[in-house]
ChimeraX commands (.cxc) that place a marker at each C-alpha (Angstrom):
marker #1 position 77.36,-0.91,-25.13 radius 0.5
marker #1 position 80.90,-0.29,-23.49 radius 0.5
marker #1 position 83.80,0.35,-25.26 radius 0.5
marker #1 position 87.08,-1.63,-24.12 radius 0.5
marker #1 position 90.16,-0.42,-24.38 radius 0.5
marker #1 position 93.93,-1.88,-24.23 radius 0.5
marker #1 position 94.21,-0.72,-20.32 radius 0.5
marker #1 position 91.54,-2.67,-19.35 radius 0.5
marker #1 position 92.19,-5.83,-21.28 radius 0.5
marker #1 position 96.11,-5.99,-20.21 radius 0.5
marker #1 position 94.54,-5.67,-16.48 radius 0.5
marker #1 position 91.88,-8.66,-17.07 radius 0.5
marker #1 position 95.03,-10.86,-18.17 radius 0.5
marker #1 position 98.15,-9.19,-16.42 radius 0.5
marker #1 position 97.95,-10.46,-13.08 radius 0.5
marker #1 position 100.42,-8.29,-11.86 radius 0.5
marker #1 position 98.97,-5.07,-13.41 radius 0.5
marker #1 position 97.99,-3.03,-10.80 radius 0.5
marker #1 position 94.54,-2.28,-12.28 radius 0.5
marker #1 position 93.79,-5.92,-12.31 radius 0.5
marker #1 position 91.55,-6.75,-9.19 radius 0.5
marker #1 position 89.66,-3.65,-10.46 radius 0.5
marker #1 position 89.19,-4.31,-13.46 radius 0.5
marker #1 position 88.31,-8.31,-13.26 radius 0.5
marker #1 position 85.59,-7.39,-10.21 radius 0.5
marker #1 position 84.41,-4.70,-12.90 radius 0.5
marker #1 position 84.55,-7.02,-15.87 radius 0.5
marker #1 position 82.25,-9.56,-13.66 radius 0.5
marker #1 position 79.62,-6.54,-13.10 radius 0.5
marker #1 position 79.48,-6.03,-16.71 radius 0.5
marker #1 position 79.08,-10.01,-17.34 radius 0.5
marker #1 position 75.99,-9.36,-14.94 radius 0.5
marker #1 position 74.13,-6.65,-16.79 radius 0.5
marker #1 position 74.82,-8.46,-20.14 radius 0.5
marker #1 position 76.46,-5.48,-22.21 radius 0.5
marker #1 position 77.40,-5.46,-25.75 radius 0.5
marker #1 position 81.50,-5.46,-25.91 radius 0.5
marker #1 position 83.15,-3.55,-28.32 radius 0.5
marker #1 position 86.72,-2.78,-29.19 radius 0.5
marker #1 position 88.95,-2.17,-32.33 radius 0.5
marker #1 position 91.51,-4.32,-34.33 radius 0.5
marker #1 position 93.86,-1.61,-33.37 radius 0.5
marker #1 position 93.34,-1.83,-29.26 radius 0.5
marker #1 position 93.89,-5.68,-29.83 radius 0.5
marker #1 position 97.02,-5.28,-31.72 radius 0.5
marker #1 position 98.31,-3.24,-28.69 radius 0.5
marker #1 position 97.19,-5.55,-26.25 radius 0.5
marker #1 position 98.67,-8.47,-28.16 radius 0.5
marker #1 position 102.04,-6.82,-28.55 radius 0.5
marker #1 position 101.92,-6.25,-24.77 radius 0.5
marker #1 position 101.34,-9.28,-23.73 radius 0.5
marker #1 position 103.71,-11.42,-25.50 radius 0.5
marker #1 position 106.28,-9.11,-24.31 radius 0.5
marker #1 position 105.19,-9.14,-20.64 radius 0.5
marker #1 position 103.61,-12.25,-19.59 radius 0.5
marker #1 position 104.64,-14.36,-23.07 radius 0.5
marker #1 position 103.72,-16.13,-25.98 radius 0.5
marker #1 position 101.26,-18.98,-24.73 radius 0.5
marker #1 position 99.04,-16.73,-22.39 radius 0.5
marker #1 position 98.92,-14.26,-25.48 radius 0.5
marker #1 position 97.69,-16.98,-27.24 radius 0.5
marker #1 position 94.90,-17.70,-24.80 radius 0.5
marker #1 position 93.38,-14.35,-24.52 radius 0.5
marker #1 position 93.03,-14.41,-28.31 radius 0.5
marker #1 position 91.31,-17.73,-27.73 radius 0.5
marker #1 position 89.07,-16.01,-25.41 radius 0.5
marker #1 position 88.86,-13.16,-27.48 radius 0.5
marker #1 position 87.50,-14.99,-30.43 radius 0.5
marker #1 position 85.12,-17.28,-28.38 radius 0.5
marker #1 position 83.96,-14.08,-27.47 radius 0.5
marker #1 position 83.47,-12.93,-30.80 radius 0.5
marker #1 position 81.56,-16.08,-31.78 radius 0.5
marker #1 position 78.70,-15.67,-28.69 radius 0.5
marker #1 position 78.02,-12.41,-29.68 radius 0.5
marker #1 position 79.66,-10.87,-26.48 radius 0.5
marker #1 position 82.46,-8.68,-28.04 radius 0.5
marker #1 position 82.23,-6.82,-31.28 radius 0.5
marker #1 position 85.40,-5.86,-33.08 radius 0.5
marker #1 position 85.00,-2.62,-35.11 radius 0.5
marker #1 position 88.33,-2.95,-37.78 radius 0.5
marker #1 position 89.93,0.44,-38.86 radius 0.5
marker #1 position 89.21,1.18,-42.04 radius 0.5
marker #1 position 90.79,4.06,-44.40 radius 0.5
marker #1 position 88.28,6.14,-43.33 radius 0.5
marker #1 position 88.52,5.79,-39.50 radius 0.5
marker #1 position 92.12,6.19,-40.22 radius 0.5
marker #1 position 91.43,9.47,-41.92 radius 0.5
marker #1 position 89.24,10.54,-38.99 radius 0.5
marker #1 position 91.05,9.77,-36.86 radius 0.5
marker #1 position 94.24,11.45,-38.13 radius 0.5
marker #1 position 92.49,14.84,-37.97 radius 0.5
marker #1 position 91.22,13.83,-34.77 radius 0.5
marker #1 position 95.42,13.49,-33.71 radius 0.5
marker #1 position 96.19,16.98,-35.15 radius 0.5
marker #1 position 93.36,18.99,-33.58 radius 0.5
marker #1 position 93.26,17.75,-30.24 radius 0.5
marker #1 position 97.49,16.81,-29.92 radius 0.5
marker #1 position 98.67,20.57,-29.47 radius 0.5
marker #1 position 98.12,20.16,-25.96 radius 0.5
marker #1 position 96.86,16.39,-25.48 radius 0.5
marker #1 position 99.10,13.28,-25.81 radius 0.5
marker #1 position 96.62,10.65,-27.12 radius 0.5
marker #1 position 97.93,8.12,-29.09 radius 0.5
marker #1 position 97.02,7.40,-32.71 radius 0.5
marker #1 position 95.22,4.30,-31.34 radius 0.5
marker #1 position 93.25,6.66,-28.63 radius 0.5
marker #1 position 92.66,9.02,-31.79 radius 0.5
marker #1 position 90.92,5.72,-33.75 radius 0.5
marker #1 position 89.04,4.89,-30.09 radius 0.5
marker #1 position 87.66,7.97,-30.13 radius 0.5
marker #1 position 86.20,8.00,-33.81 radius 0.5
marker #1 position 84.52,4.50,-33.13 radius 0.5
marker #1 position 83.01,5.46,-30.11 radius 0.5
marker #1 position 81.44,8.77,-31.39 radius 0.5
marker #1 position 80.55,7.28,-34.91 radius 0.5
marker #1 position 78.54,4.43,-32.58 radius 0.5
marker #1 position 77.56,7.16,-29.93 radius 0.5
marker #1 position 79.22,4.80,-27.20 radius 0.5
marker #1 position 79.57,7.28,-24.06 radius 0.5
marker #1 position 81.38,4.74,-21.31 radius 0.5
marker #1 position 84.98,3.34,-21.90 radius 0.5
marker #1 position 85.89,0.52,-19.80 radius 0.5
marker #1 position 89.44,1.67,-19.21 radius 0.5
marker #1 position 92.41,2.98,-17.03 radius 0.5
marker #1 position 93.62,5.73,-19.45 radius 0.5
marker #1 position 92.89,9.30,-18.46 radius 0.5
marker #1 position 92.55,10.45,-22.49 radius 0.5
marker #1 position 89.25,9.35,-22.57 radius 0.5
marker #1 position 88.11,11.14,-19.56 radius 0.5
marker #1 position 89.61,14.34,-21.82 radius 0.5
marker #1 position 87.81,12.98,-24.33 radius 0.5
marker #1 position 84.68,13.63,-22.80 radius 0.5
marker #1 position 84.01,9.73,-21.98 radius 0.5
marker #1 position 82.62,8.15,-19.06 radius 0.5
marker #1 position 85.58,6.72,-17.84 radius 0.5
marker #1 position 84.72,3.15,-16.21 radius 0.5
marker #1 position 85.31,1.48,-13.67 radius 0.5
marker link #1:1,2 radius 0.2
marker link #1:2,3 radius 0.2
marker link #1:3,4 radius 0.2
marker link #1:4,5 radius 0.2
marker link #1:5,6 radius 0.2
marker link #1:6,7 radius 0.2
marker link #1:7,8 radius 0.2
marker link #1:8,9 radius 0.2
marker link #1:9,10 radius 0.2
marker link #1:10,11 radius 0.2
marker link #1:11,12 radius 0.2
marker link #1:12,13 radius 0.2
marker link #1:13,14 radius 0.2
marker link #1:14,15 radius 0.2
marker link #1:15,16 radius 0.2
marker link #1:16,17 radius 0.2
marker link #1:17,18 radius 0.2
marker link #1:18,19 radius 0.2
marker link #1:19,20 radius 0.2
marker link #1:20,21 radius 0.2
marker link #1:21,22 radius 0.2
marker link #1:22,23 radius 0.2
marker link #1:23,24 radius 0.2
marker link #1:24,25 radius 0.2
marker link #1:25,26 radius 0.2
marker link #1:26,27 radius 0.2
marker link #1:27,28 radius 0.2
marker link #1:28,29 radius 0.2
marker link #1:29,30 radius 0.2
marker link #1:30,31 radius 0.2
marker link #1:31,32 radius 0.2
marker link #1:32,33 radius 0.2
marker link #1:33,34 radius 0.2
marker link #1:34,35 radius 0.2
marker link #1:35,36 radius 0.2
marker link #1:36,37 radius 0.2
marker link #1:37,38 radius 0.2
marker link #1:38,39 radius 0.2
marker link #1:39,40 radius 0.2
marker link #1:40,41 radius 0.2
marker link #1:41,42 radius 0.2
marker link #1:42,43 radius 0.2
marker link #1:43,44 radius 0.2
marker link #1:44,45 radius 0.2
marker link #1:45,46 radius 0.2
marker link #1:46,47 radius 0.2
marker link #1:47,48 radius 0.2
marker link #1:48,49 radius 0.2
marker link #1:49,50 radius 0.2
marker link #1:50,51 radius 0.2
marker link #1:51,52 radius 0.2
marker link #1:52,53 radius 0.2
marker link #1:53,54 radius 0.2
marker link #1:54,55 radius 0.2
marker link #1:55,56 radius 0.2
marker link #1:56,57 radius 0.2
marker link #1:57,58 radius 0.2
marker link #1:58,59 radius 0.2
marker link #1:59,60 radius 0.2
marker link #1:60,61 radius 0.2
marker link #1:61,62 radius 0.2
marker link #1:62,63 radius 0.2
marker link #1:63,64 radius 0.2
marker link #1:64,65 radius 0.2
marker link #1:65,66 radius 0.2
marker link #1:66,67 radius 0.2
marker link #1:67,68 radius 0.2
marker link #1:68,69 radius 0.2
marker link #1:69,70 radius 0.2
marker link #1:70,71 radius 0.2
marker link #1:71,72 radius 0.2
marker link #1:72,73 radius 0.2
marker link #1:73,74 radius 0.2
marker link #1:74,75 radius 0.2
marker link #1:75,76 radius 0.2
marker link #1:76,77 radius 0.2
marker link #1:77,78 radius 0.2
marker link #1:78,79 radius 0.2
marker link #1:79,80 radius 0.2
marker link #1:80,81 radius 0.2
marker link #1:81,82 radius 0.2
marker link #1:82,83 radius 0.2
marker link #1:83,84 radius 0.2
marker link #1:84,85 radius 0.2
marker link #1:85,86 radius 0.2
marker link #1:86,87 radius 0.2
marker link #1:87,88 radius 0.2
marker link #1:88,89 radius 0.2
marker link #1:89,90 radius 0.2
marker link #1:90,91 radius 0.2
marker link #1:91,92 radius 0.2
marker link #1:92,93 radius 0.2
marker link #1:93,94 radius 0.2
marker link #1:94,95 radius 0.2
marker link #1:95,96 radius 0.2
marker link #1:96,97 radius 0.2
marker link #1:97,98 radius 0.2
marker link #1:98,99 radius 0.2
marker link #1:99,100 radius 0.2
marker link #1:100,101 radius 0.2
marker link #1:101,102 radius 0.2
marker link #1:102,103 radius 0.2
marker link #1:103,104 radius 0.2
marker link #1:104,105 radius 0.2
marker link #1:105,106 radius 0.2
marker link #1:106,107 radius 0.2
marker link #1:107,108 radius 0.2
marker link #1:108,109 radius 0.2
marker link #1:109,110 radius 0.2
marker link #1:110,111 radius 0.2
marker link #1:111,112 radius 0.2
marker link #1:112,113 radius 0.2
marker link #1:113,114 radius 0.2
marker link #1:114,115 radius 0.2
marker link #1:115,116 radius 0.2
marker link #1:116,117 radius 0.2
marker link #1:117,118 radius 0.2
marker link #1:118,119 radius 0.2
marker link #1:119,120 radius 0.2
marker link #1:120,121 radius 0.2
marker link #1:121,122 radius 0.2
marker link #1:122,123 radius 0.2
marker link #1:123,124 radius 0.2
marker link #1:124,125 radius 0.2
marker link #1:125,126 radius 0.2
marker link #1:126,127 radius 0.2
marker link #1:127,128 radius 0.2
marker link #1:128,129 radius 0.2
marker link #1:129,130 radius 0.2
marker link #1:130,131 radius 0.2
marker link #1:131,132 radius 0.2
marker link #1:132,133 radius 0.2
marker link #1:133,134 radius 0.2
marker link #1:134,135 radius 0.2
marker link #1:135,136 radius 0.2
marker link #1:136,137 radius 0.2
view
């Protein structure tokens, strides 16, 4: 299993992102070993919210086309926050924000990932390199 994060999904559809050779030549490695996706209803959020604002309303709605045929094959799991994540996750912010800047989103990453003992990250973000993650690619 490899987690997915926002980073890495705005590079797959952004082609302008910077990240996004990297991450579609990585993407196409992963489709080779046949890993279990997984993300969160809150990484998707911030990756929809992105992308209608940078690269607009119809290819937003195509990655969530792609997203849920995803969903449907069995590729991509989508963990949803619950209270309790969101609880987790919040003490998870205040320990680890004194001297970190992880967003709240980062905070409910990280709770998912542990609870699931997922130890790679298919992302561009740096916090999950401090949070002890593989960072990948």
């Amino acid at each position: 299993m490899i987690f997915i994060d926002t980073g890495a999904w705005i590079a797959l559809e952004d082609v302008n992102d910077k990240n996004h050779l990297e991450a579609v030549m990585f993407r196409d490695k992963l489709e080779g070993e046949a890993k279990r996706l997984i993300t969160t209803s809150y990484v998707l959020d911030e990756t929809y919210t992105f992308l209608f604002l940078h690269i607009g309303y119809e290819k937003t709605l195509l990655f969530h086309n792609r997203i849920q045929r995803m969903r449907q094959g069995g590729i991509l799991v989508v963990i949803h926050i619950s209270e309790e994540i969101e609880e987790e996750s919040w003490y998870v912010f205040e320990k680890y924000n004194k001297d970190k800047r992880w967003s709240f989103t980062d905070c409910t990453s990280k709770v998912v990932m542990d609870s699931l003992r997922i130890k790679e990250a298919f992302t561009f973000d740096h916090h999950f390199d401090q949070m002890d993650f593989v960072q990948k690619p």
